[in-house]
N, C-alpha and C positions, 0 to 999 in steps of 0.2 A: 341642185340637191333634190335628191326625190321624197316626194309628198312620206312623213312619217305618220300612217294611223297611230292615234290616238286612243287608248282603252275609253270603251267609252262602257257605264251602269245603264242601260237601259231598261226600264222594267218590259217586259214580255210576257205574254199571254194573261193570264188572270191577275199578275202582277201590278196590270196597266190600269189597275183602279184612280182615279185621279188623286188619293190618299198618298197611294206608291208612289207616283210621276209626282206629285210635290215633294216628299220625302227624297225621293232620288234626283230630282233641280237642285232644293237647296244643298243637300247633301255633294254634291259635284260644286255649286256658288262656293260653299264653306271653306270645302278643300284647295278652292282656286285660289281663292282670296287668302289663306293661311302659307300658300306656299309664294303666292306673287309678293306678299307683304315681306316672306323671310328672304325672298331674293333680295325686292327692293332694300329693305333693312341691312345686308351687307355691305350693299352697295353704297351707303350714306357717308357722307367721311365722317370721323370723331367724332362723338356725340352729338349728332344729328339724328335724331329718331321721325320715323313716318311724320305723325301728327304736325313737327315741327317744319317736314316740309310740306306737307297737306297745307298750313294756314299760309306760309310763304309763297307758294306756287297759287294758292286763290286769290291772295291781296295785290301776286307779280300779274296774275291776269285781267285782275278785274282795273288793276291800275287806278284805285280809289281807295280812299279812310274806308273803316269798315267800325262797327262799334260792336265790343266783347260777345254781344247779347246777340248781334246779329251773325258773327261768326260762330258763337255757340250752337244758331238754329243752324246754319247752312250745314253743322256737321254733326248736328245731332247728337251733341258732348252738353253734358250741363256747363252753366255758367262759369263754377267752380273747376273745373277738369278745365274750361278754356284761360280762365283768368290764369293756371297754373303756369298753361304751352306759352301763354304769351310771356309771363313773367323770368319763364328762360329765355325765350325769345328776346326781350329786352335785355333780360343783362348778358345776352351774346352780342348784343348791340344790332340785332335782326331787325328790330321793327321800333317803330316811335311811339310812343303813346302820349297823347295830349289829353287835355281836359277840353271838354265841350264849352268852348266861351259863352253859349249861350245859355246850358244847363248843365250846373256844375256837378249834376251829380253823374251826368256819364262821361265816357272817354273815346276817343278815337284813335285807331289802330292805323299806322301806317307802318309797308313794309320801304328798308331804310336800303340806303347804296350797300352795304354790306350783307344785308338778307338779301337783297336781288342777287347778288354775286355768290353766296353762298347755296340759295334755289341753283344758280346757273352751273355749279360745280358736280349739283348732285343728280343734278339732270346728266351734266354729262357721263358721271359714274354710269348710272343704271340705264338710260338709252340704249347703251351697245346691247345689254344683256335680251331687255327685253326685247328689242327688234330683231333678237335670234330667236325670242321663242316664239316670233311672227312669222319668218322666213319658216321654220320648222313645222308650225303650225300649217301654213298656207293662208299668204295676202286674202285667197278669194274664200276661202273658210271663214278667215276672221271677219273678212265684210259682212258677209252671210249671218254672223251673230250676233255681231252689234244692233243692229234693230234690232234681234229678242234682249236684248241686256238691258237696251234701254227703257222697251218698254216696261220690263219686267223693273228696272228702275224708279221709272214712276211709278206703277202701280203702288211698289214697294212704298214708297215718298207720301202718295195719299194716302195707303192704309194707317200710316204712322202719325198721319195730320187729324185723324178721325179719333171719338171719342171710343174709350174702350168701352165693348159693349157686357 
């Protein structure tokens, strides 16, 4: 299939202020991420929303407990938004939660045989999709971005770990 350009905002000439070129990054990040998320989100079976496979799919990789507070940082949702995902999360019977024998006052997250199976269902849904808008894109394009995404990832990650000035 042949290579499909891609519209791409580039700022050009006086545009190229580095105000513009950040305005026109995120601006393209925003618009990627709102349409990747409404694909993915189709793709989910029955009441399965992102978030719920965001916390399934980090606890199916990291293959460890995980505690509220720690999953809250890794996704940069308060407390309360995560105590929410997991509270479906359990009574969909996705994930375990235990109390800390040692400190009663936290809990530990585990994802269960049924949330592994249900990540494994929704991967399968939305895999096919996205791996056409790779093929489409171009395998050696997408290579090509990933180091700037990542880095721009982290960056993103520290500026957010920093106090506001």
């Amino acid at each position: 299939m042949p290579d499909k350009a891609l519209p791409v905002t580039e700022p050009t000439g006086s545009e190229a202020a580095p105000d513009s070129l950040a305005a026109s990054l995120f601006a393209e990040v925003f618009i990627a991420d709102q349409l990747a998320r409404d694909l993915i989100g189709k793709s989910l079976p029955k009441g399965m929303q992102i978030s719920h496979f965001s916390v399934l799919n980090l606890l199916a990789h990291m293959n460890a407990e995980r505690t509220p507070a720690e999953l809250a940082e890794a996704f940069h949702v308060t407390r309360g938004a995560m105590t929410n995902t997991l509270s479906r999360l359990e009574w969909a019977g996705h994930v375990h939660i235990r109390p800390d024998w040692d400190d009663a006052r936290r809990k530990f997250v585990a994802i269960s045989p049924a949330g592994r199976a249900a990540r494994d269902m929704a991967l399968a849904a939305f895999m096919p999709r996205i791996a056409d808008v790779v093929r489409d894109v171009g395998p050696d394009r997408v290579r090509a971005a990933l180091p700037v995404l990542r880095v721009l990832r982290r960056q993103l990650d520290e500026t957010l770990r920093q106090p506001l000035r």
